[in-house]
VOMI-536348 format. One record per residue: residue in three letters; x, y, z of N, C-alpha, C, O in turn. Coordinates in steps of 0.02 Angstrom, whole numbers, padded with zeros to 5 digits, always signed. Layout:
N
ALAXYZXYZXYZXYZ ...
! end
This chain:
182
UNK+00041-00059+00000+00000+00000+00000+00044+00062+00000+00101+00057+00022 UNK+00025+00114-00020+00062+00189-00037+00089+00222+00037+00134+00262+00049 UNK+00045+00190+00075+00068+00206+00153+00119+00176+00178+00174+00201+00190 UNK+00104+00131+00185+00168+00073+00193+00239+00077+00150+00294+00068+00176 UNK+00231+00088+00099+00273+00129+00066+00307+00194+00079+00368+00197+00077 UNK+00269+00247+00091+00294+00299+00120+00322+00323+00194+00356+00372+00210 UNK+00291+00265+00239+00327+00237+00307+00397+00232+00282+00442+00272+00294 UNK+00401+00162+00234+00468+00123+00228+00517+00186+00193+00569+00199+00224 UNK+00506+00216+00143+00535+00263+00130+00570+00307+00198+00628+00302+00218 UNK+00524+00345+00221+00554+00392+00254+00566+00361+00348+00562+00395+00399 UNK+00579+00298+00345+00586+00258+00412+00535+00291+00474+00558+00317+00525 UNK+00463+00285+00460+00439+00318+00477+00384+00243+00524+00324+00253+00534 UNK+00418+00178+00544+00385+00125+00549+00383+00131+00634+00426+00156+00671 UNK+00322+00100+00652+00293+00104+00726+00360+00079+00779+00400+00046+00745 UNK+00381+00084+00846+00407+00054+00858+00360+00019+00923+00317+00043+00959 UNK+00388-00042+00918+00326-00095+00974+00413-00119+01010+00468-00137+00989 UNK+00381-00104+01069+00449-00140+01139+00439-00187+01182+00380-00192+01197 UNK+00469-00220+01205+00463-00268+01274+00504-00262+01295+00557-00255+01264 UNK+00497-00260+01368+00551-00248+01417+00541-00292+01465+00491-00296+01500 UNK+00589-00326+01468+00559-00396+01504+00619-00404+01558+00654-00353+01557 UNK+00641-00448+01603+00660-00445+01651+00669-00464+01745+00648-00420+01782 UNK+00689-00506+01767+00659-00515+01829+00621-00451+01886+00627-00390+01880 UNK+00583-00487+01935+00561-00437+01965+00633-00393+02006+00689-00409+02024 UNK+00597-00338+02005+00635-00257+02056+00697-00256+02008+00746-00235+02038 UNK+00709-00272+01943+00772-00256+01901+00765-00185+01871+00810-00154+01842 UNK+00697-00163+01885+00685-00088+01845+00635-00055+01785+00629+00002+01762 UNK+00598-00127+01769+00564-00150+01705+00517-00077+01706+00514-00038+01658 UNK+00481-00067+01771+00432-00033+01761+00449+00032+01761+00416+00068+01724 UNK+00522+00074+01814+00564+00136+01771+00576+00131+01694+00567+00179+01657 UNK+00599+00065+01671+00634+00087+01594+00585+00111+01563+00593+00163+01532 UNK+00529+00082+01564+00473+00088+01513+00444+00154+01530+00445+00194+01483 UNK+00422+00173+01578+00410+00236+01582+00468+00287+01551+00461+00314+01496 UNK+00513+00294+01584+00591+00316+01547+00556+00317+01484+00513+00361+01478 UNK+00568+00266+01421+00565+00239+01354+00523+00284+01335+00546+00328+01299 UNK+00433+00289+01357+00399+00299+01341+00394+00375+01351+00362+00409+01311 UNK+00416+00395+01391+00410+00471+01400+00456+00513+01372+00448+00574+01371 UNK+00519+00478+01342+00575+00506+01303+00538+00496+01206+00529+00546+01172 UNK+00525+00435+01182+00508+00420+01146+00424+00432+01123+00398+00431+01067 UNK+00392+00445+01193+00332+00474+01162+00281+00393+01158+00221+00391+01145 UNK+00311+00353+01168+00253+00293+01148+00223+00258+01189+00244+00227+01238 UNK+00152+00264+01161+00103+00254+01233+00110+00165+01267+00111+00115+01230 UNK+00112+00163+01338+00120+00115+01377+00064+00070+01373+00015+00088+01406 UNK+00061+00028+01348-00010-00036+01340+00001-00073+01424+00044-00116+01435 UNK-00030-00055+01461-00062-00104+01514-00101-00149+01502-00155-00128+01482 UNK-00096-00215+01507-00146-00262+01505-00194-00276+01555-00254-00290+01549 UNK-00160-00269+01604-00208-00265+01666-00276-00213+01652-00334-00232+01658 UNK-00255-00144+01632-00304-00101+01597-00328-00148+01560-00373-00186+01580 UNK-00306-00151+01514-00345-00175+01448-00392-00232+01459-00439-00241+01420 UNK-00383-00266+01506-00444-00321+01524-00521-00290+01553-00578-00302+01536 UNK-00503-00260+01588-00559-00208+01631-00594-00164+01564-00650-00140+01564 UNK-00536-00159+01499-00577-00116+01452-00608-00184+01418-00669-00190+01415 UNK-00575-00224+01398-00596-00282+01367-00673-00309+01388-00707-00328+01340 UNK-00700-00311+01447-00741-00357+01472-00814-00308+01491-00872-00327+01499 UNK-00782-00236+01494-00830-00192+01499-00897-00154+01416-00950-00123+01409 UNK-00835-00194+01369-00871-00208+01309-00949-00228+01312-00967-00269+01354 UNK-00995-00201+01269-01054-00233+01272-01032-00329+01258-00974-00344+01241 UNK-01063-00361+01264-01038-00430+01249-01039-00446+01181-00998-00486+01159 UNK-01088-00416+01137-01075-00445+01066-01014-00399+01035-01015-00390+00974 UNK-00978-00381+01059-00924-00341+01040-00853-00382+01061-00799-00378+01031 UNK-00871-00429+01129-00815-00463+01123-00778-00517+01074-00809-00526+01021 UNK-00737-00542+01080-00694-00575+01036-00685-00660+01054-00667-00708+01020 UNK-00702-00656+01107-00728-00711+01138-00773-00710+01188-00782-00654+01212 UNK-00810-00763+01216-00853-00779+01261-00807-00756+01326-00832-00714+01363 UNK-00758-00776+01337-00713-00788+01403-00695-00715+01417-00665-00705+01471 UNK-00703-00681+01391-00686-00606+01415-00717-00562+01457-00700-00504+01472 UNK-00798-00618+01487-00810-00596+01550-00775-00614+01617-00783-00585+01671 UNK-00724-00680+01601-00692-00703+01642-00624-00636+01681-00591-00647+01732 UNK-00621-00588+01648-00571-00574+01654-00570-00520+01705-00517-00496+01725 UNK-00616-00504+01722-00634-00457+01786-00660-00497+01841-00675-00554+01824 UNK-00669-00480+01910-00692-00512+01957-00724-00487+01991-00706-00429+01982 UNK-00776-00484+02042-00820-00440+02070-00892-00443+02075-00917-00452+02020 UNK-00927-00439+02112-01010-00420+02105-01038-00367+02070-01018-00309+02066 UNK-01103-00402+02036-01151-00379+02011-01156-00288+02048-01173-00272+02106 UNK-01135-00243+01993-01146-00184+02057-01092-00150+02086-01089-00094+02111 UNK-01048-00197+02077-00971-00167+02116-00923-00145+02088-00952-00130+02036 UNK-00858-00126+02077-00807-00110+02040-00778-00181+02017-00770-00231+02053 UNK-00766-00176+01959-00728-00236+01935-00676-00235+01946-00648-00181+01933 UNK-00628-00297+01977-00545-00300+01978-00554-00345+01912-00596-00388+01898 UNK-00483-00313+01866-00444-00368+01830-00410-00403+01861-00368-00393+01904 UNK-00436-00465+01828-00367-00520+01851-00294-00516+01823-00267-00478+01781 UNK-00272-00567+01861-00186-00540+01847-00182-00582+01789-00217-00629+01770 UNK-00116-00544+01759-00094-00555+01691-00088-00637+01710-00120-00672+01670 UNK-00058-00671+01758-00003-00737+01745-00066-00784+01759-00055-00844+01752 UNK-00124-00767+01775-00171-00822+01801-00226-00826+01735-00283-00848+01741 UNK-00193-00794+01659-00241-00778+01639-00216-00840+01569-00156-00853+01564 UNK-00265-00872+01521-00241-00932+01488-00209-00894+01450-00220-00833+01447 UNK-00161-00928+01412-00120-00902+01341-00179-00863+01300-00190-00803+01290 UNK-00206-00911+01283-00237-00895+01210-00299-00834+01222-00324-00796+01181 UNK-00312-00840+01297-00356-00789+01328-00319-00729+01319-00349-00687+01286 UNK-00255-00712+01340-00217-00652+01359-00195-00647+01277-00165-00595+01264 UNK-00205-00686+01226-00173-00684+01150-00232-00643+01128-00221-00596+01090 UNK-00294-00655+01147-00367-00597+01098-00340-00555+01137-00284-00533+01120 UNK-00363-00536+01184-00355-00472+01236-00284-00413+01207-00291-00354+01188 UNK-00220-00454+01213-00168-00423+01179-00171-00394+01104-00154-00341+01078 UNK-00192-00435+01087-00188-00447+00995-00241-00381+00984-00221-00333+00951 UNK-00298-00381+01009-00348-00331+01027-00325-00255+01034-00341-00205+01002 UNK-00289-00263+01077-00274-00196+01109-00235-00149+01051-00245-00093+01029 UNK-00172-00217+01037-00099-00182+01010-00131-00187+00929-00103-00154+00885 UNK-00197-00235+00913-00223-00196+00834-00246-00145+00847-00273-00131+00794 UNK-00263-00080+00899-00295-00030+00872-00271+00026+00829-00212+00031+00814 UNK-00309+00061+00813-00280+00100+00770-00238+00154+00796-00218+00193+00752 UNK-00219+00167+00860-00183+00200+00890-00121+00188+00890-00075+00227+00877 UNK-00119+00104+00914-00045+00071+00917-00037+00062+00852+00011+00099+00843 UNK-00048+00042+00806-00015+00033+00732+00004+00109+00695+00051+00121+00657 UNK-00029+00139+00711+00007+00198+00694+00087+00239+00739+00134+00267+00711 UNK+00074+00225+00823+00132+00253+00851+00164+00189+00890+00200+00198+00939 UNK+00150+00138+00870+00175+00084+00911+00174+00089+00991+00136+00130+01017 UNK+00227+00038+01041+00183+00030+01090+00250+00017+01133+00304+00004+01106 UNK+00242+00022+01205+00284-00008+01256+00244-00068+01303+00187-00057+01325 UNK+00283-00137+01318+00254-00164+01362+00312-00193+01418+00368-00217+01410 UNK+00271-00180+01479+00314-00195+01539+00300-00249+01572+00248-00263+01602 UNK+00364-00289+01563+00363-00341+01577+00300-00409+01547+00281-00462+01572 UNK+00285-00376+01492+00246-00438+01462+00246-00464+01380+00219-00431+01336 UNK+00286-00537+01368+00238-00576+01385+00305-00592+01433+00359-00570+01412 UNK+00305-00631+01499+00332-00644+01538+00348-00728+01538+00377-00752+01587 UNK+00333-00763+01494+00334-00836+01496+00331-00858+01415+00292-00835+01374 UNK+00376-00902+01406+00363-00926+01357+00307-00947+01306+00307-00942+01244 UNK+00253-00976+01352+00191-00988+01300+00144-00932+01295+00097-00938+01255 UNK+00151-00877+01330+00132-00784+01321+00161-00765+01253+00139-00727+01209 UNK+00206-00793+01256+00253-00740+01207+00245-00800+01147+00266-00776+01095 UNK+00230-00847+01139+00202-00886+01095+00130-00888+01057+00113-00894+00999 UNK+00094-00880+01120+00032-00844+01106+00023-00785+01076-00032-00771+01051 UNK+00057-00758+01075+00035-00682+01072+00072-00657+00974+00048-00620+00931 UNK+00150-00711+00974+00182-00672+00924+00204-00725+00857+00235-00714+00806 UNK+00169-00790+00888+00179-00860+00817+00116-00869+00808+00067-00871+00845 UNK+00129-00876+00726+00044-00890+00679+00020-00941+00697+00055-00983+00669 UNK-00034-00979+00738-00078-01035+00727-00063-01053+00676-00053-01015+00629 UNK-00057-01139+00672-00061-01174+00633-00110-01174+00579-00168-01163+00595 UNK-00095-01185+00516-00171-01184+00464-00228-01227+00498-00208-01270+00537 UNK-00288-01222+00491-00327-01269+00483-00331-01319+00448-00331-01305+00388 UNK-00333-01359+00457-00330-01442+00415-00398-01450+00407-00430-01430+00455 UNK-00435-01476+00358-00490-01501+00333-00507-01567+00378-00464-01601+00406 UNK-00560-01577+00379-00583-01665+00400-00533-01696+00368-00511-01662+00321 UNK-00513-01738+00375-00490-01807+00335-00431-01792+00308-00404-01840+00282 UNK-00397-01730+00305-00330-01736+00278-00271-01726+00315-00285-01724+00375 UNK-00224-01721+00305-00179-01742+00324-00152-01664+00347-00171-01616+00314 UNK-00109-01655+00400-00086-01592+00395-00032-01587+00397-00001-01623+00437 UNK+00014-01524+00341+00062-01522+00310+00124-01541+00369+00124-01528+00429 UNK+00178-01578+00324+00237-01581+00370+00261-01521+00403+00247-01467+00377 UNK+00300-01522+00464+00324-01457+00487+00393-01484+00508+00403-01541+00530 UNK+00431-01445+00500+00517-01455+00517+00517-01436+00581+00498-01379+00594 UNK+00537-01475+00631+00534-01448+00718+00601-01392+00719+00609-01352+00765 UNK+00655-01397+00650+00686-01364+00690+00678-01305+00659+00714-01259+00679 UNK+00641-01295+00616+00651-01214+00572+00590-01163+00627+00538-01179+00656 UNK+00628-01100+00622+00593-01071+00656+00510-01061+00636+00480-01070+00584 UNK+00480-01027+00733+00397-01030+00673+00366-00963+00643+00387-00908+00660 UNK+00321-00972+00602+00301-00920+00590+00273-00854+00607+00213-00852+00594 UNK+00295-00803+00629+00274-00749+00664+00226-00706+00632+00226-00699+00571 UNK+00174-00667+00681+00128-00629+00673+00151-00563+00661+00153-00527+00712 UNK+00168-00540+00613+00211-00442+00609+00175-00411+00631+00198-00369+00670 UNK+00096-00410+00623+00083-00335+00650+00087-00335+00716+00070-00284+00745 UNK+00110-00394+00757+00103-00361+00836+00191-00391+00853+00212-00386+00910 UNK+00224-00412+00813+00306-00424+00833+00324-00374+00864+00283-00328+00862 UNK+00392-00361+00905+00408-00325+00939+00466-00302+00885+00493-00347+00852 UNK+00485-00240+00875+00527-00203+00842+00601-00207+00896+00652-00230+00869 UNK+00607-00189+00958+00637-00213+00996+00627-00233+01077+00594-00199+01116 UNK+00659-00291+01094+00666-00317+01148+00732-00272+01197+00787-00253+01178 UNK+00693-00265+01274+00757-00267+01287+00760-00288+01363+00721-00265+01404 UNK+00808-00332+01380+00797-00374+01426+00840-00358+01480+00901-00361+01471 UNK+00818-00344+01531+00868-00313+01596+00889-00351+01637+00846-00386+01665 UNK+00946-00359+01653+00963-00414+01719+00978-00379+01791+00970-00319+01806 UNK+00999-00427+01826+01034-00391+01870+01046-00467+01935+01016-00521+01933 UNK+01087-00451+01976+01113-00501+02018+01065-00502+02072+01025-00457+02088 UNK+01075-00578+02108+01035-00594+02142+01027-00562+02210+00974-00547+02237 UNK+01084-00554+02232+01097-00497+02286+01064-00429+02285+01032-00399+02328 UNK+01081-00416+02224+01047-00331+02240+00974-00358+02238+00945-00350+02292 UNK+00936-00389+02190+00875-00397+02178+00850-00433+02253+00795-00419+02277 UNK+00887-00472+02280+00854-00484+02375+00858-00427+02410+00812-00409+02448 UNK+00905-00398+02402+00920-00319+02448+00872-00275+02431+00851-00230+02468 UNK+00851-00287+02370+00791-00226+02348+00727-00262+02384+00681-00232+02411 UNK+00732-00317+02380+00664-00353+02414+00659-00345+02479+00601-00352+02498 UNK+00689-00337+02511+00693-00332+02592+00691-00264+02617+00685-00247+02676 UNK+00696-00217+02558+00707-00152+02578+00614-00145+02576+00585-00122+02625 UNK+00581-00165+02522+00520-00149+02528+00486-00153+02570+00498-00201+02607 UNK+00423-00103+02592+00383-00116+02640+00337-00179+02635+00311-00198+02583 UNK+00332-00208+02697+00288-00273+02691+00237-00286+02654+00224-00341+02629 UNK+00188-00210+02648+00145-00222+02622+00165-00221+02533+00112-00243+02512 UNK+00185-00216+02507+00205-00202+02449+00242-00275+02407+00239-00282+02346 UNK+00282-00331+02460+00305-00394+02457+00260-00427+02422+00199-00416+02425 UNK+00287-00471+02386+00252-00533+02360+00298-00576+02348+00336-00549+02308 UNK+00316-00626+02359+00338-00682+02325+00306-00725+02259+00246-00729+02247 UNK+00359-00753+02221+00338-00769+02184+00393-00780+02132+00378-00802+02076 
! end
């Protein structure tokens, strides 16, 4: 398309990030940092479920996207947490968010997610074709890589470490209430 074209021309292409990382390494400074230097808006998923589920229902993308809030009839909805949430559940919800027309135009920052391998599987390799009744489905080479989804790939990763020491020292420094293991 003439757009896409005139992106590629003048390097004018979205940038989409992950910043991934153990906990208290900084994930949630960089991205702010990133995003407030760079201008590109921060995708919360945690948000995005609470927007997801507050959808009239024939608007959702699946059935299960009432699952994703918790609460009484009447009350404020909590989202549930990202890690308790299924792959393929947190793959509409994501896929959702980062197609709008907001993020494809200025791309996106995400903190600390997808955080696990089958997240980040979910979210950025093509489903398999559909196979018909009765036929056979095509060979696949285990070792060639798989096919990825572009419009929601990440342009760059960037992955923060840090030693186990400081990251306990930062844990102990926190107030109790604020602790979690995990």
């Amino acid at each position: 398309a003439l757009v896409d074209q005139f992106k590629q021309h003048h390097g004018l292409a979205a940038s989409r990030v992950v910043v991934y990382g153990p906990p208290l390494s900084g994930k949630t400074r960089c991205v702010a940092e990133l995003a407030s230097y760079y201008g590109l808006p921060l995708v919360d998923l945690q948000a995005a479920f609470a927007e997801a589920a507050a959808l009239p229902e024939e608007q959702w993308l699946v059935p299960e996207w009432g699952t994703l809030v918790t609460g009484e009839e009447g009350e404020v909805k909590t989202p549930v947490a990202v890690a308790d949430v299924a792959p393929e559940l947190l793959k509409s919800v994501a896929q959702w968010k980062l197609g709008q027309k907001q993020y494809a135009c200025s791309g996106w920052i995400l903190d600390a997610f997808p955080a696990t391998k089958p997240q980040a599987e979910a979210l950025f390799v093509k489903p398999p074709p559909v196979v018909p009744e009765g036929e056979e489905p095509p060979e696949v080479d285990p070792e060639a890589p798989p096919d990825m989804q572009t419009g929601v790939l990440p342009t760059r990763v960037i992955c923060l470490t840090a030693e186990q020491e400081e990251l306990t020292k930062r844990f102990q420094e926190l107030p109790d209430e604020e602790r979690v293991e995990g």
